[in-house]
C-alpha positions as CSV (number, residue, x, y, z in Angstrom):
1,X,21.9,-63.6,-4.9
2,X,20.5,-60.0,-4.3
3,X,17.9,-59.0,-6.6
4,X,17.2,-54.9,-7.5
5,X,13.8,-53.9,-8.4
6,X,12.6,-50.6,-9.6
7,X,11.3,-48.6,-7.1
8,X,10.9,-45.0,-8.6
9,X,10.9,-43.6,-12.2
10,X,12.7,-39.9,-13.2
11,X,13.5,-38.6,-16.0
12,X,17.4,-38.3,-15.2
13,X,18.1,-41.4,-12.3
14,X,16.4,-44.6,-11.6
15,X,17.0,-45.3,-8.2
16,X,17.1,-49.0,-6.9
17,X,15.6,-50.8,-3.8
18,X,16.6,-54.2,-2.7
19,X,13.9,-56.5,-1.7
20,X,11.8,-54.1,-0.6
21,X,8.0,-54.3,-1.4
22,X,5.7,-57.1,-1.6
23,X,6.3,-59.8,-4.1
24,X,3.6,-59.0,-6.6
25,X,4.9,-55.1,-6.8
26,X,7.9,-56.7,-7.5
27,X,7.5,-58.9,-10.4
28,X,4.6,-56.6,-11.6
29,X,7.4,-53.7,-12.0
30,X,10.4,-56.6,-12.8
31,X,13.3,-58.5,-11.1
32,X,16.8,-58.0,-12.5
33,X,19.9,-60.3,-11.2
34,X,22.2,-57.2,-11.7
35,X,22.2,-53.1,-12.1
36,X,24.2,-53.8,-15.6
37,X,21.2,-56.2,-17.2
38,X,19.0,-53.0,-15.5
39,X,20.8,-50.4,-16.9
40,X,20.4,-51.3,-20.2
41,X,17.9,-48.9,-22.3
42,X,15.9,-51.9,-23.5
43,X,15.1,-52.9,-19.5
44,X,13.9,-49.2,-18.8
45,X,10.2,-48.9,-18.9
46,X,8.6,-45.7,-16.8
47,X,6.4,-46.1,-14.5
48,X,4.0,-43.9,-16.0
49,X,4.0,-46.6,-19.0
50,X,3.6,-49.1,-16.4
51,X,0.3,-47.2,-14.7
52,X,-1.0,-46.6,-18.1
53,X,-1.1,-50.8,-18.7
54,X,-2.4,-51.1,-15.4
55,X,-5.6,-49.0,-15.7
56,X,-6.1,-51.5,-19.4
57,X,-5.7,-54.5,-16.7
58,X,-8.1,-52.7,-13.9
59,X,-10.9,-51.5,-16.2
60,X,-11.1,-55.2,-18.3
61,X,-11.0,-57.1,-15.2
62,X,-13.6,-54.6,-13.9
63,X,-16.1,-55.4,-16.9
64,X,-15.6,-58.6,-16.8
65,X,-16.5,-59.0,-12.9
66,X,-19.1,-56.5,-13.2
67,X,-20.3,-57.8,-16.8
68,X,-21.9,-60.5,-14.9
69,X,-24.7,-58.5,-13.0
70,X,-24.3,-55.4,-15.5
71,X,-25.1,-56.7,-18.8
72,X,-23.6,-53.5,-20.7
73,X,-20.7,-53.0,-18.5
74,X,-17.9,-54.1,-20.7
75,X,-19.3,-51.3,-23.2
76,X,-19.1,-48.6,-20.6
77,X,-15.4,-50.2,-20.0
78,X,-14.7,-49.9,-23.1
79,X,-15.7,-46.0,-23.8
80,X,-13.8,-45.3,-20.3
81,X,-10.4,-47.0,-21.6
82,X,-11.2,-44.8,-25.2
83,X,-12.0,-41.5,-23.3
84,X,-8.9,-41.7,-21.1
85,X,-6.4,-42.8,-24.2
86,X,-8.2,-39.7,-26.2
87,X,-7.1,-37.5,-23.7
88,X,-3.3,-38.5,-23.5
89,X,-0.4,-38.2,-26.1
90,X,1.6,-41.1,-24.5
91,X,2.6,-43.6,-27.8
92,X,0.2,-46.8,-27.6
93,X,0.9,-49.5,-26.6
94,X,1.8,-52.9,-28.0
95,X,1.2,-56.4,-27.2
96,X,5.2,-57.5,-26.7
97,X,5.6,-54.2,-24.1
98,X,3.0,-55.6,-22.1
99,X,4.1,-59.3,-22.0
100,X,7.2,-57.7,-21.2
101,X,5.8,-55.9,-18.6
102,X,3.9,-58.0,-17.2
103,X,4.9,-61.7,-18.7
104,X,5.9,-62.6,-14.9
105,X,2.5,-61.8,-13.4
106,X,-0.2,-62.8,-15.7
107,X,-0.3,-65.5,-18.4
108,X,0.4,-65.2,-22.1
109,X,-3.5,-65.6,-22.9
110,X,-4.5,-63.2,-19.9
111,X,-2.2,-60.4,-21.3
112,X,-3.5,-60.9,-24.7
113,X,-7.1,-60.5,-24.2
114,X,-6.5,-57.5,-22.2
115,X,-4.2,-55.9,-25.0
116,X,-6.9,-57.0,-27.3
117,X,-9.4,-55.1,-24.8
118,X,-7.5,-52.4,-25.4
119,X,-6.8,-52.4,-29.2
120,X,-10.8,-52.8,-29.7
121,X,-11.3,-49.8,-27.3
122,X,-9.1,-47.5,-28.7
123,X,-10.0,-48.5,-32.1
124,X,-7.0,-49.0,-33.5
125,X,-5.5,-51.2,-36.4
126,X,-2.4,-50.9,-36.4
127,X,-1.3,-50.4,-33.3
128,X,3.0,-50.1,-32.8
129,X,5.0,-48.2,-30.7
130,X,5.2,-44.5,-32.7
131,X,4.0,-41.3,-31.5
132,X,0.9,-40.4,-31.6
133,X,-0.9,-38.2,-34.5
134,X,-0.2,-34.2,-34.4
135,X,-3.9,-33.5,-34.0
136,X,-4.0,-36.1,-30.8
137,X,-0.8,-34.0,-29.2
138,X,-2.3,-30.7,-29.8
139,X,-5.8,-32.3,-28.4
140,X,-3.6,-33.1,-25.3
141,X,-1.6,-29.9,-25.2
142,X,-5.1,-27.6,-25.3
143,X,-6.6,-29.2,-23.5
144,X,-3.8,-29.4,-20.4
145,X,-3.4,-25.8,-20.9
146,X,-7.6,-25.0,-20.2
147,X,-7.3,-27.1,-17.4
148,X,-3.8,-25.5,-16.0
149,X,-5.7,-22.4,-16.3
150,X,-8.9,-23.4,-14.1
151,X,-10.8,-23.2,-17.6
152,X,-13.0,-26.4,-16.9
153,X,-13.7,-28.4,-19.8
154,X,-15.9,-28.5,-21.5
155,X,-17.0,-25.1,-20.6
156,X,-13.2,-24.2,-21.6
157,X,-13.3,-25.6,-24.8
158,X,-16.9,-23.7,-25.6
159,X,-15.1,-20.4,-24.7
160,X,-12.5,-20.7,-27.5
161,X,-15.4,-20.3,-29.6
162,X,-14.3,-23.0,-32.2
163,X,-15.7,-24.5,-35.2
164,X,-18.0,-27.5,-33.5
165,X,-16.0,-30.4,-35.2
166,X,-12.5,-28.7,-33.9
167,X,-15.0,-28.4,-30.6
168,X,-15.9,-31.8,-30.6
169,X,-12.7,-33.3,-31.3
170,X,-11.5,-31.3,-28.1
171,X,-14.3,-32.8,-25.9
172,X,-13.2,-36.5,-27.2
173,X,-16.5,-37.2,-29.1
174,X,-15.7,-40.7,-30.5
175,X,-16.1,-39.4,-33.8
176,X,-13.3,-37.7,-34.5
177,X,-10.7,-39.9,-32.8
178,X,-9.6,-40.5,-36.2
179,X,-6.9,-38.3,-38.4
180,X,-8.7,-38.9,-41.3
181,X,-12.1,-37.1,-40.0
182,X,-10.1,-33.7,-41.2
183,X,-9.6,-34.1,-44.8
184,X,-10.5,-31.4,-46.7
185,X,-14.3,-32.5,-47.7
C-alpha cells in the first residue's frame, strides 16, 4: 500500500509526495491511504494553520523545559504566544483541529494541555473556529501595511498620530485585546 502525505500547501493545488520525508514530518502533517480520502475539504488543513499550532507546541514545551531553571518563564511564554496571536487575523484555533492535526504525534492529554496553554494565553473563552473580530483584522491589516512600507513599528504607529488607546491597541498592549475595550464610555 502507498501512502501520500502533504508536502506543500497553495491556495489553488495541493501537490503530493510519496514517502518522502522523515517519519515524524509525516505523521505531524498526516498520512492518507488514498488522494480521494485527501481530497476531501474536511482532510485539507494549510500548512500555515499547521505552523501556527506548532509555535503553541514550541513555545509550551519551551516554558516548561526552561520553567525549571527560569522560574517566570512560562509567563514570558505566555505573553510571547498572546503578542504573536495579537498580531495575526488567522481564526483561532480549537482543541478538535489540533487533535486532528496532530492526534498521531502527541497524546490526547499532551495536545490538551498545550491547547489549554494557548486558550489561557490568548485569553480567550470561547474559543471556536470563526473569524476573528473586525478591530483584530484591521489591527492586522495597519499594521502589515506600516511594515510593507519600511514604517517600523512602533515608530509607525506613533506617526499616524492616533488617539493613544487606538495607539495602544495597534502596538498589542494587552489591554485592549478585547472588543469590548471600545464601547462608547
Amino acid at each position: 500500500m502507498n501512502s501520500f502525505y502533504i508536502s506543500e500547501w497553495n491556495e489553488s493545488r495541493i501537490q503530493i509526495l510519496a514517502g518522502l520525508g522523515s517519519d515524524s514530518t509525516k505523521r505531524i502533517v498526516g498520512c492518507w491511504d488514498n488522494w480521494d480520502e485527501l481530497s476531501k475539504p474536511e482532510n485539507l488543513m494549510s500548512k500555515l494553520r499547521l505552523y501556527r499550532m506548532l509555535q503553541i507546541i514550541f513555545i509550551f514545551d519551551i516554558a516548561i523545559c526552561l520553567g525549571l531553571s527560569y522560574p517566570n518563564c512560562q509567563v514570558h511564554a505566555s505573553e510571547a504566544l498572546r503578542l504573536v496571536w495579537s498580531s495575526i487575523p488567522d481564526y483561532f484555533l480549537c482543541l478538535e483541529e489540533m487533535t486532528d492535526a496532530y492526534g498521531n504525534v502527541l497524546s490526547a492529554k499532551a495536545i490538551t494541555e498545550r491547547y489549554n496553554f494557548y486558550k489561557e494565553a490568548i485569553r480567550q473563552t470561547d474559543i471556536c473556529r470563526e473569524p476573528r473580530s473586525l478591530s483584530q483584522y484591521c489591527r492586522s491589516v495597519i499594521r502589515k501595511i506600516l511594515a510593507d512600507k519600511k514604517l517600523w513599528l512602533p515608530d509607525g504607529i506613533k506617526q499616524l498620530k492616533l488617539p493613544p488607546r487606538l495607539e495602544s491597541f495597534l502596538n498589542l498592549q494587552r489591554d485592549n485585546l478585547h472588543p469590548e475595550n471600545f464601547q462608547a464610555s
